[in-house]
Backbone as a printed PyTorch tensor [residue, N CA C, xyz], in Angstrom:
tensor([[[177.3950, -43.2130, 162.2130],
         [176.3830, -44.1710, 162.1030],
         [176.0170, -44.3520, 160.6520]],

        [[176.0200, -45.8370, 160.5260],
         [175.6290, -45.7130, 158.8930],
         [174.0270, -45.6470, 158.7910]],

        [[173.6820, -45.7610, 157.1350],
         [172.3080, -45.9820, 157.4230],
         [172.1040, -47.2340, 156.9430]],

        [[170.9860, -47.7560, 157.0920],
         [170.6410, -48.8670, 156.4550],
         [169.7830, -49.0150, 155.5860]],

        [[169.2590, -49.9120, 154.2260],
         [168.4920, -49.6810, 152.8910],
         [167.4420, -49.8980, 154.0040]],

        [[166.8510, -50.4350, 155.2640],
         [165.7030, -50.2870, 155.7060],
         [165.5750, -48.9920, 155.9080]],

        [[166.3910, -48.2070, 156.7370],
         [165.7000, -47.0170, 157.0500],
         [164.9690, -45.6900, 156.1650]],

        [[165.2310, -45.8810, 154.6050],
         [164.4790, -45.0450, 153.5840],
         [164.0600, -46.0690, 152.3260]],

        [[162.3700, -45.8140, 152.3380],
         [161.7210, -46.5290, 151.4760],
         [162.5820, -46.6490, 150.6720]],

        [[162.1160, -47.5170, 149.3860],
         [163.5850, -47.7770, 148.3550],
         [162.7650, -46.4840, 147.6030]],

        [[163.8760, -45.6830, 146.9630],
         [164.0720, -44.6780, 146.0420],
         [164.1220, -43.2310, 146.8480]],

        [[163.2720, -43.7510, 148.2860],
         [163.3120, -42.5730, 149.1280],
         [164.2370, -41.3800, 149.1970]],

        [[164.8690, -40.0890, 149.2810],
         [166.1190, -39.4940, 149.2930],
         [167.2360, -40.0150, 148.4630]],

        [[166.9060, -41.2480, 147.4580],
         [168.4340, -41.4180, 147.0340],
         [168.2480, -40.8220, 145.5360]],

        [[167.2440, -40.3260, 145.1570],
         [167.1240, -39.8320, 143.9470],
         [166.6670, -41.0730, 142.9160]],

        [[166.4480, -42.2630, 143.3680],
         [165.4470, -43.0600, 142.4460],
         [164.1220, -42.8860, 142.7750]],

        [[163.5010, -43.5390, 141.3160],
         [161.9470, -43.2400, 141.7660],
         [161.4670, -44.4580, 142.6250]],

        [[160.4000, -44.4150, 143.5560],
         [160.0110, -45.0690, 143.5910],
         [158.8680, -46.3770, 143.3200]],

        [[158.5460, -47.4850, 143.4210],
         [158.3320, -48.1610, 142.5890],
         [156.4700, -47.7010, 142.2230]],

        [[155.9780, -46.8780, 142.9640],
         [154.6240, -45.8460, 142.5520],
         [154.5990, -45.3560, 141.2860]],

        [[155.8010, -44.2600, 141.8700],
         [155.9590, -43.7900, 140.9020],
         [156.6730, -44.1300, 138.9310]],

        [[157.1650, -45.4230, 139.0020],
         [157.7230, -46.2940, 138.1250],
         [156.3910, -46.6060, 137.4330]],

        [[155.5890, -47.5060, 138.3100],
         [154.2900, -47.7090, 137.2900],
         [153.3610, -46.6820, 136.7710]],

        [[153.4650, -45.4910, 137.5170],
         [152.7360, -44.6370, 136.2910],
         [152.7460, -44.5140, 135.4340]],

        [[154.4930, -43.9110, 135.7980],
         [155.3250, -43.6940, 134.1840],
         [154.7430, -44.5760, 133.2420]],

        [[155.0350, -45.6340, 133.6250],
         [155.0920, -46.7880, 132.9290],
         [153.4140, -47.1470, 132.2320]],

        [[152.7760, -46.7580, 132.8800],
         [151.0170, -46.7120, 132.8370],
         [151.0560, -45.2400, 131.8060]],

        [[151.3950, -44.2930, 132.2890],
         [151.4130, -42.9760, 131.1440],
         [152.1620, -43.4240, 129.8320]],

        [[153.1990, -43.9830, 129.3360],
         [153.6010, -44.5480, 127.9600],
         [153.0110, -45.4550, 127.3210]],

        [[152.1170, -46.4430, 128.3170],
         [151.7360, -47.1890, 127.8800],
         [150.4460, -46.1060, 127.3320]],

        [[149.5000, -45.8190, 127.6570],
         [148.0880, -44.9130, 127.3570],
         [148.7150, -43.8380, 126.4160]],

        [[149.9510, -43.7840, 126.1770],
         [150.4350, -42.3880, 125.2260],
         [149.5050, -42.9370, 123.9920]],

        [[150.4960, -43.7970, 123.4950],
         [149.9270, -44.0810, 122.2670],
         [148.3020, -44.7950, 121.5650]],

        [[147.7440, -44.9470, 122.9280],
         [146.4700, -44.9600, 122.9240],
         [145.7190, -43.5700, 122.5840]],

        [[146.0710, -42.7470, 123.3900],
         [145.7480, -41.6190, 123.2490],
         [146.2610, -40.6400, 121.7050]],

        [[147.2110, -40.8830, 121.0110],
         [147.7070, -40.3620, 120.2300],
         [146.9210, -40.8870, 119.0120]],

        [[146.3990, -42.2970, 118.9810],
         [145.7360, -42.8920, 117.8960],
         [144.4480, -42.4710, 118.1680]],

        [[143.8180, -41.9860, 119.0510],
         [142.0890, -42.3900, 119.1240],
         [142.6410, -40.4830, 118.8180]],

        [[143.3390, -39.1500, 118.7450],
         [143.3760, -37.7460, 118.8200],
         [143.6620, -37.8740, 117.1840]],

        [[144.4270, -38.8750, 116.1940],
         [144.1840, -39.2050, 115.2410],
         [143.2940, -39.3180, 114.7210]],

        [[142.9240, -40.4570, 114.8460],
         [141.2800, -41.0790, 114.3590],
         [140.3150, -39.6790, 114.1490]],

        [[140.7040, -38.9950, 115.5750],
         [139.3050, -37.4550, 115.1830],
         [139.6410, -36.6360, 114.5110]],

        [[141.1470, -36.6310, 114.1430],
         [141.2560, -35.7210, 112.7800],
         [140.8270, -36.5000, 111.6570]],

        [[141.1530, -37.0900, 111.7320],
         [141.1160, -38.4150, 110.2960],
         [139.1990, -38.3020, 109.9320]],

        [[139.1430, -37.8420, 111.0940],
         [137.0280, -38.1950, 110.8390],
         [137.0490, -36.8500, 110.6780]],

        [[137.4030, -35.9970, 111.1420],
         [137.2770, -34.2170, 110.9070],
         [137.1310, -33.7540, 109.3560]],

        [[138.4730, -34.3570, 108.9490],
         [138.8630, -33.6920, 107.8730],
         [137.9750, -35.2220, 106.7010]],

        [[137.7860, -36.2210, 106.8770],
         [137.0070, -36.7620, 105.7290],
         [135.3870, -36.5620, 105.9030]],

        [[134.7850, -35.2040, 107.6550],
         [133.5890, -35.5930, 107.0230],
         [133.7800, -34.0560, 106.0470]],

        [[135.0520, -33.2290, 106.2680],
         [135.2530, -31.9030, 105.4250],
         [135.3900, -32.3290, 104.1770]],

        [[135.7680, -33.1410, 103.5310],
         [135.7040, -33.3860, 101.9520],
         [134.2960, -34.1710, 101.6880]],

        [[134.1440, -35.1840, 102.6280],
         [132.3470, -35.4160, 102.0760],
         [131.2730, -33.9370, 101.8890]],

        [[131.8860, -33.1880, 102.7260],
         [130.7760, -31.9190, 102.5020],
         [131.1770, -31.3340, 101.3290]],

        [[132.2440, -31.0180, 101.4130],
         [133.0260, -30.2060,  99.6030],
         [132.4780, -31.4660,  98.2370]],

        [[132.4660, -32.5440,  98.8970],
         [132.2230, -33.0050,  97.7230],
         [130.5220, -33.1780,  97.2530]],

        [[129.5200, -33.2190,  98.4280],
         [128.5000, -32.8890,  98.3730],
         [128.3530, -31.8250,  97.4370]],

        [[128.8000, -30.8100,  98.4550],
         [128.5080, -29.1700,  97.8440],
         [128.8080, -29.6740,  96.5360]],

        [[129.7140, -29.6020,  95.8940],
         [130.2120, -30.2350,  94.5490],
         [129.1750, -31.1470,  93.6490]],

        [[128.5530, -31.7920,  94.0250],
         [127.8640, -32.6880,  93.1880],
         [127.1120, -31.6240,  93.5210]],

        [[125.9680, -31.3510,  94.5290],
         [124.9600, -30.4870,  94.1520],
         [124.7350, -29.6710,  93.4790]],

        [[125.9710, -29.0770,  92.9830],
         [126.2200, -27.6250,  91.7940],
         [126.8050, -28.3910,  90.8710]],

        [[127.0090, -29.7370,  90.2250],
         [126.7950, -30.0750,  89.3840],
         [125.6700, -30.6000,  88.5920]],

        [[124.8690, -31.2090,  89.8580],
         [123.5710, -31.7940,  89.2210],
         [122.2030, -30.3850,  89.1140]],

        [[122.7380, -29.1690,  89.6620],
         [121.8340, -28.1040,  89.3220],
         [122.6520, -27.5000,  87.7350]],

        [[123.6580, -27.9190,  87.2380],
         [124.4570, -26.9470,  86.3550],
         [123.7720, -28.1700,  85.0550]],

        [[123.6900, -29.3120,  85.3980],
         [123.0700, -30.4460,  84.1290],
         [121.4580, -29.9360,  84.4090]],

        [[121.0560, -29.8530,  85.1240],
         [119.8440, -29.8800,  85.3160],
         [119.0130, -27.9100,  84.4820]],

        [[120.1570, -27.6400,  84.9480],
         [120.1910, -25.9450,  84.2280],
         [120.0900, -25.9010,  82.4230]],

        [[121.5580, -27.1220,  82.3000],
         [121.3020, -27.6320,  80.8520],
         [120.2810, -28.2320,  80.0320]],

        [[119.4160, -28.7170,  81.1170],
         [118.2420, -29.7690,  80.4270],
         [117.3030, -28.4170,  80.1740]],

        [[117.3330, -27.5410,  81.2410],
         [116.0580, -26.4530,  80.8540],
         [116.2770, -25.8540,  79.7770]],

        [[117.8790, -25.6340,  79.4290],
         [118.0850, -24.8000,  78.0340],
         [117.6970, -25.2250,  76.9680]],

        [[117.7540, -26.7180,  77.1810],
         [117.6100, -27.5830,  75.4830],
         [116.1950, -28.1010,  75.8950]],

        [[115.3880, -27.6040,  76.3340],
         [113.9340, -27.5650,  76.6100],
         [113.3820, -26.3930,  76.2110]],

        [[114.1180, -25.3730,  76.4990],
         [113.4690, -24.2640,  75.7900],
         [114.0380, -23.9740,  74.4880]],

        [[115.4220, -25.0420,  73.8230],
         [115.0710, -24.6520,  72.8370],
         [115.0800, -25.5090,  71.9120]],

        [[113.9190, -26.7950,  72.5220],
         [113.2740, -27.4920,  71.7950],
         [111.7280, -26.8730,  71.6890]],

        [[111.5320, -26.3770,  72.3590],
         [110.1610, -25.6730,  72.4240],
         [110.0500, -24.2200,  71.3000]],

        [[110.7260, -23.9180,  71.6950],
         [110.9570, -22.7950,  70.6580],
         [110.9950, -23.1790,  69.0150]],

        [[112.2430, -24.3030,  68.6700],
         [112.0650, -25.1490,  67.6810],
         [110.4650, -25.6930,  66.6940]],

        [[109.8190, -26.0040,  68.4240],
         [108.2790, -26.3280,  67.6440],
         [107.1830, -25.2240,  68.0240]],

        [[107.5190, -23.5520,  68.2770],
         [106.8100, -22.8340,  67.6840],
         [106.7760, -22.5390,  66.3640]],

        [[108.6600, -22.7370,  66.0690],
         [108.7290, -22.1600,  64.6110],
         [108.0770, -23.0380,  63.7640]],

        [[108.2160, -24.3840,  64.4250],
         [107.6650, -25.1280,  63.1860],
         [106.2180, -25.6600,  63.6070]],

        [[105.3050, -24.9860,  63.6190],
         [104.3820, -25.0170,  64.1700],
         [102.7880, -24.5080,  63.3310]],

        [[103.6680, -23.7290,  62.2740],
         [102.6820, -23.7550,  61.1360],
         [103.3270, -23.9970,  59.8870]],

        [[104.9240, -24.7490,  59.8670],
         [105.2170, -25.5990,  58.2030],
         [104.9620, -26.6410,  58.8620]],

        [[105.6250, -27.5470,  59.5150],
         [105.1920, -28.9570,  59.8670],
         [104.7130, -29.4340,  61.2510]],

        [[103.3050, -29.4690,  61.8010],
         [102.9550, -29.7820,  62.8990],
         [103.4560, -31.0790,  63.2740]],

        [[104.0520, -32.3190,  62.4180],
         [104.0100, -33.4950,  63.3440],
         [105.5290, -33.5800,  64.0020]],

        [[106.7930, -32.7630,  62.8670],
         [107.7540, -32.1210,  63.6720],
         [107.5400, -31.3720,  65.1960]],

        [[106.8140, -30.0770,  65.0070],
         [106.4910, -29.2660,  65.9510],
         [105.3130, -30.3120,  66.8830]],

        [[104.8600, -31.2780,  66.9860],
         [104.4020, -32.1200,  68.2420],
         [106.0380, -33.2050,  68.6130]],

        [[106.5630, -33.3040,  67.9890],
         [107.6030, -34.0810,  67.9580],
         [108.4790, -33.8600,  68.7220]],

        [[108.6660, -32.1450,  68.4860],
         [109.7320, -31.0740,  69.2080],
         [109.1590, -31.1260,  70.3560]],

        [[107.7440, -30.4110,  70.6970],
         [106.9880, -30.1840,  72.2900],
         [107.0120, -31.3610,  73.0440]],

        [[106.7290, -32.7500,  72.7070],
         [106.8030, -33.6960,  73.0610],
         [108.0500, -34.3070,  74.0270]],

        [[109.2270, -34.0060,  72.7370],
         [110.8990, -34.3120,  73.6760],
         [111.3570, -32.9940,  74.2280]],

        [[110.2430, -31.5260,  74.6900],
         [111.0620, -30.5930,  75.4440],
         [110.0720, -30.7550,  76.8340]],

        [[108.8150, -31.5840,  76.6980],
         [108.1110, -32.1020,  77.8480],
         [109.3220, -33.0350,  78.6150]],

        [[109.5930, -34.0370,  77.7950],
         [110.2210, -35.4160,  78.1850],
         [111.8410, -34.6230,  79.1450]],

        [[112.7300, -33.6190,  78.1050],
         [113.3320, -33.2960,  79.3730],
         [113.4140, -32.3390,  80.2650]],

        [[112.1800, -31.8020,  80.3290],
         [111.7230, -30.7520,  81.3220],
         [111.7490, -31.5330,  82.8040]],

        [[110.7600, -33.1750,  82.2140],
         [110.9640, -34.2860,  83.5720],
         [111.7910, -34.7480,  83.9100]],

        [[113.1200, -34.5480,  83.0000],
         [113.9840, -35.3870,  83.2490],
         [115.2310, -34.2510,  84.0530]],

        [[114.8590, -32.9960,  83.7470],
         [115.1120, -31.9970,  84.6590],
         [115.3170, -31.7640,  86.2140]],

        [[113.6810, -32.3470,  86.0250],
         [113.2050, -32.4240,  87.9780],
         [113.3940, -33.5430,  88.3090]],

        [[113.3430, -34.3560,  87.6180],
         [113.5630, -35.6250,  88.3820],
         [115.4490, -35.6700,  88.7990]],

        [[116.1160, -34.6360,  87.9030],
         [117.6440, -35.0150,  88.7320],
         [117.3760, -33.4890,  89.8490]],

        [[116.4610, -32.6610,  89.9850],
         [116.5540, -31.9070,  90.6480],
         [115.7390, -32.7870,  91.7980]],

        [[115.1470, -33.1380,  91.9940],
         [114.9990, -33.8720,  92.7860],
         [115.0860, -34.9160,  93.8440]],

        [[116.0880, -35.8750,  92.9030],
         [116.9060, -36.9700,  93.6950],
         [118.1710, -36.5380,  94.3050]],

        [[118.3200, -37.3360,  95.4590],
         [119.7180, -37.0620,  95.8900],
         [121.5730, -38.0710,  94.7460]],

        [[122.2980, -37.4550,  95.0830],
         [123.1820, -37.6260,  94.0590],
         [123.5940, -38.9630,  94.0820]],

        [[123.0510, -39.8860,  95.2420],
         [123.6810, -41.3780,  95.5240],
         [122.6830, -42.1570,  94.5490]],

        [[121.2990, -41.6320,  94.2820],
         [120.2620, -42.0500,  93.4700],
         [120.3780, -42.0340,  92.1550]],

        [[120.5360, -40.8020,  92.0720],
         [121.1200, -40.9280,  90.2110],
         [122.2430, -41.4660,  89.6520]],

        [[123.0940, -41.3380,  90.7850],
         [124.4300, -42.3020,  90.2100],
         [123.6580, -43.9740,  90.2130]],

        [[123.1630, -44.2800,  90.9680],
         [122.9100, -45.8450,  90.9920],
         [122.0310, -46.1470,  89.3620]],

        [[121.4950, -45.1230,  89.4960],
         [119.9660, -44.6310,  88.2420],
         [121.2580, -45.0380,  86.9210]],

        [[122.0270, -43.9720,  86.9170],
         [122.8850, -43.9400,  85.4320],
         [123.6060, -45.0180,  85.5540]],

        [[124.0510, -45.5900,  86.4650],
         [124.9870, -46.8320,  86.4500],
         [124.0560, -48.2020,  85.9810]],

        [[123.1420, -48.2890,  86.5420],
         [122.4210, -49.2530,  86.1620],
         [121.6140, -49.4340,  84.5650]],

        [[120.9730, -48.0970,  84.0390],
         [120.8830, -47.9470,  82.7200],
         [122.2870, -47.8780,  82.0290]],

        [[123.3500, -47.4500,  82.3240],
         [124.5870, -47.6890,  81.0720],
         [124.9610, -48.9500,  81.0700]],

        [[124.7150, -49.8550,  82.3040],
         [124.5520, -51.3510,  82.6420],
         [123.9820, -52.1140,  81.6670]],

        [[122.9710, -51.8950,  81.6930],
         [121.7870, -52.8760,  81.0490],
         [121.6170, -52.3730,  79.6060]],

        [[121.8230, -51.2370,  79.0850],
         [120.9480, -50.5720,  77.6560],
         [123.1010, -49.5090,  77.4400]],

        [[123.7400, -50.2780,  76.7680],
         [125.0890, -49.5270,  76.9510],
         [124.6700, -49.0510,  75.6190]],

        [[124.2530, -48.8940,  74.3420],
         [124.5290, -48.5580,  73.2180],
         [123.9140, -47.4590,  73.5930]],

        [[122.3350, -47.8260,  73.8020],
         [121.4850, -46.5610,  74.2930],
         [121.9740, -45.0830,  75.1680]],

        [[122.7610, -45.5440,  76.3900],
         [123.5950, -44.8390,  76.8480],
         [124.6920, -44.0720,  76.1580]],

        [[125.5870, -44.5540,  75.7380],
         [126.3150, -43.9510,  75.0650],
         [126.1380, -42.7590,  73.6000]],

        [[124.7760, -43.4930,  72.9560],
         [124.4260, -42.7840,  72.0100],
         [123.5460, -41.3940,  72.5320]],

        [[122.8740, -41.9040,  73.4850],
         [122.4420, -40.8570,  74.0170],
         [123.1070, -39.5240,  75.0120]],

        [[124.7450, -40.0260,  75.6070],
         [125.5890, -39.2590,  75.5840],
         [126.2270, -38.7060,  74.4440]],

        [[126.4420, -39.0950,  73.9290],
         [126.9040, -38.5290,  72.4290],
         [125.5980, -37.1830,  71.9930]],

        [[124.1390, -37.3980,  71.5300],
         [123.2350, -36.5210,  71.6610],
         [123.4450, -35.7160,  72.2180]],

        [[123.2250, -36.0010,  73.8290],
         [123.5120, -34.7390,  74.4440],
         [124.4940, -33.7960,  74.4000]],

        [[125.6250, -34.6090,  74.8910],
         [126.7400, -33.4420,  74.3730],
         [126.3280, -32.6830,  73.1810]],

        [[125.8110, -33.0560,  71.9320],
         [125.7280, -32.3380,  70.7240],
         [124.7860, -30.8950,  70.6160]],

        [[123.9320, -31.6760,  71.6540],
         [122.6420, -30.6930,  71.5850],
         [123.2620, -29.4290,  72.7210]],

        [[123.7440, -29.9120,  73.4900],
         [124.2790, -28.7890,  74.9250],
         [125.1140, -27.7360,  73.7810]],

        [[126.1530, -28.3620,  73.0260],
         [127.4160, -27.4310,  72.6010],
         [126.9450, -26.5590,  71.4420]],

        [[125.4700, -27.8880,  70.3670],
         [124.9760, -26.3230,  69.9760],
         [124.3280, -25.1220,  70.6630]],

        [[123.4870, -25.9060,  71.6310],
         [123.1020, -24.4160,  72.2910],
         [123.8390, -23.4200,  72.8670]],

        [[125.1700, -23.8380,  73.2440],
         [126.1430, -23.2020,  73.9270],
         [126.7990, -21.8790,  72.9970]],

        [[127.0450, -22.2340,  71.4000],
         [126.9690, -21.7300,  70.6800],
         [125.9590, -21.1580,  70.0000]],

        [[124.8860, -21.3360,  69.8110],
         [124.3190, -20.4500,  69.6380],
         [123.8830, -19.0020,  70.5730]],

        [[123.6130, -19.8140,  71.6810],
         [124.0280, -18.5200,  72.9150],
         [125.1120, -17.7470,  72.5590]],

        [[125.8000, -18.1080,  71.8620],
         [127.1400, -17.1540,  71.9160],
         [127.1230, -16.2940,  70.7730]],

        [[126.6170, -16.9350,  69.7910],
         [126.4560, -16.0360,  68.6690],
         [125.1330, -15.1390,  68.4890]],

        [[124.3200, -15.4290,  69.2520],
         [122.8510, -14.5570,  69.6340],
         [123.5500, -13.2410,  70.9230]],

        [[124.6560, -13.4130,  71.2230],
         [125.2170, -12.3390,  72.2400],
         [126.1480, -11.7080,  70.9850]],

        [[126.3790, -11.3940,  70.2550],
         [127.4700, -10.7030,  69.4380],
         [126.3310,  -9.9030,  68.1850]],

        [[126.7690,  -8.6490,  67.9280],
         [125.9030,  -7.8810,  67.4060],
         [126.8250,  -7.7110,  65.7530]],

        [[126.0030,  -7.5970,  65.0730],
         [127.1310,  -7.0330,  63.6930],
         [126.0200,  -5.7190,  62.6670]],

        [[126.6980,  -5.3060,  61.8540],
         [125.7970,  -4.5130,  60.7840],
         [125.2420,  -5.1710,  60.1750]],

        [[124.0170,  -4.1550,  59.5210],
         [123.5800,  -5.2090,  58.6050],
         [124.0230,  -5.7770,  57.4490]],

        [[125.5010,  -5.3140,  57.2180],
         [126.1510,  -5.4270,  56.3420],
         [127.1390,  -7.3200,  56.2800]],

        [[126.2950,  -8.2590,  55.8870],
         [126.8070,  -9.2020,  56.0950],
         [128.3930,  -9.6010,  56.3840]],

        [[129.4840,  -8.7170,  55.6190],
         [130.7640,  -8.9530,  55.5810],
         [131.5500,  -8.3850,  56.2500]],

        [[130.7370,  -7.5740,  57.5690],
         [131.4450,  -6.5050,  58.4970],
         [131.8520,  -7.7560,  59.5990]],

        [[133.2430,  -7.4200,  59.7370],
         [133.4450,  -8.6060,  60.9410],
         [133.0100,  -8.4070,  62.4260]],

        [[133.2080,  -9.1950,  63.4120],
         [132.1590,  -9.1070,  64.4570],
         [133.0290,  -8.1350,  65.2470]],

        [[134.7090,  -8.3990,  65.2270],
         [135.3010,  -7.2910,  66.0250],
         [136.7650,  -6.9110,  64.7070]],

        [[136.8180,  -5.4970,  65.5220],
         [138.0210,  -5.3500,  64.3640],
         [139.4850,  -5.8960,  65.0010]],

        [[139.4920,  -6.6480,  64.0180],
         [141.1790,  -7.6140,  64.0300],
         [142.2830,  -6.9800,  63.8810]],

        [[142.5740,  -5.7980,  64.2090],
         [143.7770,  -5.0770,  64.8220],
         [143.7850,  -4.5350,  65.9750]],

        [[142.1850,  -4.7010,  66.8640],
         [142.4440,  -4.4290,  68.4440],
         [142.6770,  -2.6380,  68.3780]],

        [[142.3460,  -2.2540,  67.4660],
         [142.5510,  -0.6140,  67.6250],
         [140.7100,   0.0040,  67.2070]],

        [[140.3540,   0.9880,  68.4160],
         [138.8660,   1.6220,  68.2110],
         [138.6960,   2.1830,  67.0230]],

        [[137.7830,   2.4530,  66.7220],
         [136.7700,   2.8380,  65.3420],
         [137.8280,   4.3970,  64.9680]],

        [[138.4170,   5.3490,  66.1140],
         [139.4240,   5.8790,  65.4120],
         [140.7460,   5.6670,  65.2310]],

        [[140.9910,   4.7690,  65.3680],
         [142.6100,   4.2710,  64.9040],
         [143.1380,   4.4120,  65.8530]],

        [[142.8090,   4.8750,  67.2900],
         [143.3920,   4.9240,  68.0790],
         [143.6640,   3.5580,  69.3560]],

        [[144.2990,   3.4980,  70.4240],
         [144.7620,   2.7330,  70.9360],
         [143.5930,   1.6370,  71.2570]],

        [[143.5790,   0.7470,  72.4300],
         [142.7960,  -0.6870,  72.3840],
         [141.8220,  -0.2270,  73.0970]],

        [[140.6090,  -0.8270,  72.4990],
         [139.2060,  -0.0820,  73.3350],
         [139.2440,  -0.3470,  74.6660]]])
């Protein structure tokens, strides 16, 4: 007896699929790549809100490391107008005056968030560029002397003006090997 294509659904026992099972498939490839772009997308948002935070963190320990700088050249503009504080008072109000001015200008970047001061400096190097620039130029000058002088207020010598600060053969006070 033969059989006939009526007597088994089509795909039934003959090892095709049937047509159910065809559109899934066909429904699962289609949603693959739906699914593969939107499992994207959440890395893609994962990892850029991980560099907005690094870069946060980042600006925040930069604008405390300038803001660290403004206190130094505040205290040692202040210091400046103790010394000069009984040869020339209108210097020494001159000095107290601009270590007031960036004491505020201190807190005020300790204060704002970093999207604020960027708009802040963009808009003054905008409008006043000579001012800006000259006044970058200043600063840098004033930071690198203090930087140096910090450095040379950390190094000790004799009182012997011409004693050097370290001995330049790298060998200890008895001739012997490197301290």
């Amino acid at each position: 007896m033969s059989e006939s294509p009526s007597d088994h659904p089509q795909g039934a026992g003959t090892g095709e699929p049937g047509p159910a099972r065809t559109e899934e498939t066909v429904e699962k490839l289609r949603e693959a790549p739906k699914a593969l772009r939107q499992s994207a997308r959440e890395a893609v948002d994962e990892v850029t809100e991980g560099l907005r935070a690094e870069a946060g963190n980042a600006a925040e320990q930069g604008k405390r490391a300038i803001a660290g700088h403004f206190d130094a050249l505040a205290a040692g503009l202040r210091a400046s107008a103790d010394v000069l504080k009984d040869r020339d008072r209108l210097i020494s109000n001159a000095a107290e005056q601009a270590a007031r001015r960036v004491d505020q200008a201190s807190e005020h970047i300790r204060s704002q968030n970093m999207s604020a001061l960027s708009h802040e400096v963009s808009d003054f190097a905008r409008h006043q560029p000579a001012l800006f620039l000259g006044g970058s130029v200043a600063l840098g000058l004033a930071l690198s002397r203090l930087a140096r002088a910090g450095q040379a207020a950390g190094r000790t010598r004799d009182t012997d003006p011409y004693t050097p600060y370290a001995d330049p053969t790298g060998l200890d006070e008895t001739g012997g090997g490197l301290p």
